[in-house]
C-alpha positions in Angstrom: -15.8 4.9 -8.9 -16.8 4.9 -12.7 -16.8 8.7 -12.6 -13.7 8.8 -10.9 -12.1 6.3 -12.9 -12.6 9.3 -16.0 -10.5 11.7 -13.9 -7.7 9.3 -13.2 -7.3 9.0 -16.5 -7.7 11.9 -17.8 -5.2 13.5 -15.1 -2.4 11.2 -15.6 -2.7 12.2 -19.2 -2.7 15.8 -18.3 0.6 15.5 -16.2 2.4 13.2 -19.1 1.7 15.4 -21.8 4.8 17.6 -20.7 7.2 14.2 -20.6 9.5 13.5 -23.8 11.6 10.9 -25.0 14.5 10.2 -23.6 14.6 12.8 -21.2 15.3 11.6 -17.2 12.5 12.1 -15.3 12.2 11.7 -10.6 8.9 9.7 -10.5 8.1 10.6 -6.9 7.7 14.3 -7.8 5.7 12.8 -11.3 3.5 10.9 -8.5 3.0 14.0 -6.8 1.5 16.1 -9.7 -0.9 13.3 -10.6 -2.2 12.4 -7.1 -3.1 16.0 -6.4 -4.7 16.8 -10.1 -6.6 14.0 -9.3 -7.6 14.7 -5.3 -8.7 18.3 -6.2 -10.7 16.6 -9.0 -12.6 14.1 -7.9 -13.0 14.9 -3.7 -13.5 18.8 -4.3 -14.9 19.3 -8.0 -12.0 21.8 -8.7 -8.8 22.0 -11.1 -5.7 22.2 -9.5 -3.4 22.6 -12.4 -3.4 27.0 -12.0 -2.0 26.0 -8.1 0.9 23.1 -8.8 3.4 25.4 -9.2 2.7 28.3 -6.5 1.4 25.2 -4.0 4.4 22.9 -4.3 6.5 24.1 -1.7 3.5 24.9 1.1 2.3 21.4 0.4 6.1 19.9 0.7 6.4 21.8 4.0 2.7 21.1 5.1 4.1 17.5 4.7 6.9 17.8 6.6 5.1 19.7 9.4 3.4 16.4 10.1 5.6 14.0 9.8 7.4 12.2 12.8 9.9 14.1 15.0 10.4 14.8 19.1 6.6 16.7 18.4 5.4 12.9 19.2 6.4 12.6 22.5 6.5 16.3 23.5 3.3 17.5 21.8 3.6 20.9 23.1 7.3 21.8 21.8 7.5 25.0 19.2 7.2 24.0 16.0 8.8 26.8 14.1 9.2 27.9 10.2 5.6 26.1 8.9 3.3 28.6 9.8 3.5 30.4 6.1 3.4 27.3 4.3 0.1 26.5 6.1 -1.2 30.2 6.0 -0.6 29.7 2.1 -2.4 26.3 1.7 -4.9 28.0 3.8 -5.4 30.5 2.0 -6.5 28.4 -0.8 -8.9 26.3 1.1 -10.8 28.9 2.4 -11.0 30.9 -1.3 -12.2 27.2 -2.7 -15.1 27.2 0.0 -15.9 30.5 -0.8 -15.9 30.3 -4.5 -18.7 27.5 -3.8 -20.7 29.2 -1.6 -21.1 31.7 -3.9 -21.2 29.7 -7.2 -22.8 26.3 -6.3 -22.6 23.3 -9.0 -24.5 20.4 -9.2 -22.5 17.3 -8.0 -21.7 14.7 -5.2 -18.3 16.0 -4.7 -16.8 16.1 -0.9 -17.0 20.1 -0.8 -20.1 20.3 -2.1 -21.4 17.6 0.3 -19.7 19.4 3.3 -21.3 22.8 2.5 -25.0 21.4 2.2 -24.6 19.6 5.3 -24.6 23.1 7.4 -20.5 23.0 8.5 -18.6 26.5 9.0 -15.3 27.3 6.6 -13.6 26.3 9.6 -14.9 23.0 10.3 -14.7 22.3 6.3 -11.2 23.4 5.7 -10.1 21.3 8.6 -11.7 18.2 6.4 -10.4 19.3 3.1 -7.1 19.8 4.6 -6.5 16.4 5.8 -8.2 14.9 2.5 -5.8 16.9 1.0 -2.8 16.1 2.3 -3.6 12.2 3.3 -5.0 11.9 0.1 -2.4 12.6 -1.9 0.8 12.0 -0.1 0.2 8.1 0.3 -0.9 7.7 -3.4 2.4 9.7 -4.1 4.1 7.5 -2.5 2.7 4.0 -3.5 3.0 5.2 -7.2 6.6 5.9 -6.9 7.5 2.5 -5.0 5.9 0.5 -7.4 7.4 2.2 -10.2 10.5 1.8 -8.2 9.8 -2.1 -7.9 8.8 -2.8 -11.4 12.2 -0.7 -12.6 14.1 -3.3 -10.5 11.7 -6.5 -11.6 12.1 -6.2 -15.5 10.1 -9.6 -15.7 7.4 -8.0 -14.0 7.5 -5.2 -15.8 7.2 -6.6 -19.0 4.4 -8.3 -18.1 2.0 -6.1 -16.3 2.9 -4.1 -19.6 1.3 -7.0 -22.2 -1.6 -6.8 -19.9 -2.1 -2.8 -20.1 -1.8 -2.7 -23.9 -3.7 -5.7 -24.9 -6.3 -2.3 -24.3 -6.5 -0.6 -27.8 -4.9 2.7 -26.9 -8.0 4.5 -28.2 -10.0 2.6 -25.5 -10.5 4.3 -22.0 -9.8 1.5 -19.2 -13.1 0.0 -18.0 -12.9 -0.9 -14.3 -13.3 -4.8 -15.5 -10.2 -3.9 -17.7 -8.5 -3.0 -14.4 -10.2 -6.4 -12.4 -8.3 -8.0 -15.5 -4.8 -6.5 -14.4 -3.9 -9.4 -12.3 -0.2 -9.0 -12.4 -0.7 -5.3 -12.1 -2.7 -6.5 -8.5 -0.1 -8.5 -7.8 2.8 -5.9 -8.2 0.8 -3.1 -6.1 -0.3 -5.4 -3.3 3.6 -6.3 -3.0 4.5 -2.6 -3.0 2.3 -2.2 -0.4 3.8 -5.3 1.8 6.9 -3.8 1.5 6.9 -0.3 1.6 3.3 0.8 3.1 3.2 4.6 2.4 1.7 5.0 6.2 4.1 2.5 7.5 3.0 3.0 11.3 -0.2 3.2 13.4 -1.4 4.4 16.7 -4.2 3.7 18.7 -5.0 4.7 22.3 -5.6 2.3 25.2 -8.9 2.6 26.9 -8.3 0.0 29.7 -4.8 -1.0 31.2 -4.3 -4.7 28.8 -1.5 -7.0 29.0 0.4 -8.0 26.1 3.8 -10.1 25.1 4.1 -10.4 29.2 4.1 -6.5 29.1 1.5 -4.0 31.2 0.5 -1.4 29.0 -2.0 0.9 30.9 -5.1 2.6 30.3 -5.1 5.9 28.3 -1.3 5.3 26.3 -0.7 5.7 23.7 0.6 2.3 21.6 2.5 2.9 17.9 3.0 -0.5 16.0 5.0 -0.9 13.3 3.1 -1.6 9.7 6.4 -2.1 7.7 8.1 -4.8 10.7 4.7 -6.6 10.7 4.7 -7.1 6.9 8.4 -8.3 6.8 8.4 -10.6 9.9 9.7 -13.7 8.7 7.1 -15.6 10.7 4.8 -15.0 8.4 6.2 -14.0 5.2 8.4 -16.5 3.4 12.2 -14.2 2.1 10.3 -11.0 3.6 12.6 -8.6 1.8 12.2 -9.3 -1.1 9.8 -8.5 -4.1 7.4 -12.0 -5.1 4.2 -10.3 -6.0 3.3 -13.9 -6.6 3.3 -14.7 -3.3 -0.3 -12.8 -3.6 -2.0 -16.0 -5.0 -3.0 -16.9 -1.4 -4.7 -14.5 0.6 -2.2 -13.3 3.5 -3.2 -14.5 7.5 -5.7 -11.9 9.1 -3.7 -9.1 10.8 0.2 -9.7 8.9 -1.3 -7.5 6.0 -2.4 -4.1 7.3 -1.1 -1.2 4.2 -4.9 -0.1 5.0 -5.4 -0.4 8.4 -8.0 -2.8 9.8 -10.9 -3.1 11.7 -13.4 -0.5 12.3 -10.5 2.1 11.7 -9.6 0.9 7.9 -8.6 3.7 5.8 -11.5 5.4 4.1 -10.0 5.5 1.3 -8.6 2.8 0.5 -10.9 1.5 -2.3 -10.3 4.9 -4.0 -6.4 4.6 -3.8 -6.6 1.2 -5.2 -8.3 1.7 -7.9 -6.5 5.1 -8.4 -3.5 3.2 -8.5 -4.2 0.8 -11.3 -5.4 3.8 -13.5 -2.8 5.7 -13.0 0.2 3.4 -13.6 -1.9 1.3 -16.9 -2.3 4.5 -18.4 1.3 5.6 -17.8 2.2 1.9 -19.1 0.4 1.7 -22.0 1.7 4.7 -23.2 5.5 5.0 -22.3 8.0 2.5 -21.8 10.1 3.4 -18.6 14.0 2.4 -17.3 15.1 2.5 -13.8 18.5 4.9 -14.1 21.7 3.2 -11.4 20.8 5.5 -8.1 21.0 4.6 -4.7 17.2 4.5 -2.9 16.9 4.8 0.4 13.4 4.8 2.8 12.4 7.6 4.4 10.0 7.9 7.2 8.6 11.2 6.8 4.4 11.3 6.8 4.8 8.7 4.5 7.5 5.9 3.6 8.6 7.9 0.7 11.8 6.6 -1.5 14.7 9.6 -1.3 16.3 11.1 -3.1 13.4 9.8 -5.4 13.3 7.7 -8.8 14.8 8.6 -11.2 13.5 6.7 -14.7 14.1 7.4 -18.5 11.2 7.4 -20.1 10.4 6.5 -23.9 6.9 7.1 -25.3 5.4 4.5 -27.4 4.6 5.2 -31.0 0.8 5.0 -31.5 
């Protein structure tokens, strides 16, 4: 993590060098760049910056081709207008693998890995594929709703800002700068009660069980609801609404799930933590930002995403 806390860094930077004062800016597309400068970085040893622009809209679509729709519960309905966007992202999968076969570098980096371990382009596309797209999107998304919830939380907003820039600015973040962060803690782990970026899971029945006086039997498939579990009043006191105080006392096992649990957790949820901290303390130590007047509105696409977006003016601090 202390090699990828380098890249965090330095990426955010990288994608807030083109902001300027007083302009208006939609942090969920912001999110976007930074999460997939980052991804490419650190999981596949590569820079993404010469692919943002030509990617965007195969990625975008990519997205939507997963998210939910009828496709859940008739898996084998046409699923029309995708197939270029994918052929695209494709297409740059396979020329990464093939640029590494050829020109090996010395590192621990997921493609790297995947390639010495003996697996076919096909087999290694499918992996970076889904690190790609999981990877990103959730960060994306969890960057944008806290920025969201800290533009609506002044309070809370000035202070996980006194904690980011008691850090000379000339100082990287350590990661016992970012243990230090505890509002900044607080805020995400809030975020992430209230809008979890994968705000549903599955998981299929291998014996017929009985639950809440219901049969459910063997071999169904059983979606439960992420966002209504962290909102059920029985175990959150005022569920709606943002107290990333509440996050003094460790939540009861099974009401917090933004990660999963179990044997299943989300690998990558120690990376997309930490991420996370990075990201927004660098963003916050440098620029000050204001939630514009705009409507917000959930949407369940393959993340909770916040539409039309966020839309922030943002003011760079004088150094």
């Amino acid at each position: 993590m202390q090699g990828f806390l380098t890249s965090f860094q330095l990426r955010t930077r990288q994608a807030l060098s083109t902001w300027q004062t007083g302009n208006h800016y939609e942090m969920l597309a912001e999110m976007r760049k930074i999460a997939l400068l980052i991804l490419v970085d650190c999981l596949f040893g590569a820079d993404f910056t010469p692919y943002l622009q030509s990617l965007w809209h195969s990625i975008l679509r990519t997205l939507a081709y997963i998210s939910p729709g009828l496709w859940l519960i008739f898996p084998d309905l046409p699923r029309f207008g995708y197939q270029a966007a994918i052929a695209k992202v494709d297409g740059y999968l396979f020329s990464l693998i093939q640029h590494r076969r050829t020109h090996p570098i010395a590192g621990d980096d997921l493609l790297s890995l995947l390639i010495a371990a003996g697996l076919d382009d096909r087999l290694i596309r499918d992996q970076l594929l889904t690190m790609l797209i999981a990877g990103h999107d959730t960060s994306t998304a969890l960057l944008a709703w806290a920025l969201y919830c800290l533009g609506k939380s002044p309070d809370h907003l000035e202070k996980v800002a006194a904690e980011v820039r008691a850090v000379p600015l000339e100082n990287p973040f350590s990661l016992d700068d970012l243990k230090s962060f505890t509002t900044l803690e607080w805020v995400l782990q809030e975020t992430l009660r209230l809008y979890p970026p994968i705000h549903a899971g599955n998981r299929l029945t291998n014996r017929a069980i009985s639950f809440n006086g219901f049969t459910i039997p063997a071999h169904q498939r059983v979606i439960y609801s992420i966002y209504l579990t962290q909102r059920h009043p029985d175990f959150w006191q005022s569920p709606n609404q943002f107290m990333p105080e509440r996050f003094l006392q460790r939540p009861a096992a099974w009401t917090y799930l933004p990660f999963g649990g179990g044997e299943r957790i989300c690998i990558g949820y120690l990376f997309a933590q930490i991420e996370a901290k990075a990201v927004l303390a660098t963003l916050l130590r440098e620029w000050q930002v204001q939630l514009l007047p705009q409507r917000v509105s959930l949407h369940m696409g393959a993340t909770l995403e916040p539409r039309p977006g966020v839309r922030m003016k943002v003011t760079q601090i004088a150094r």
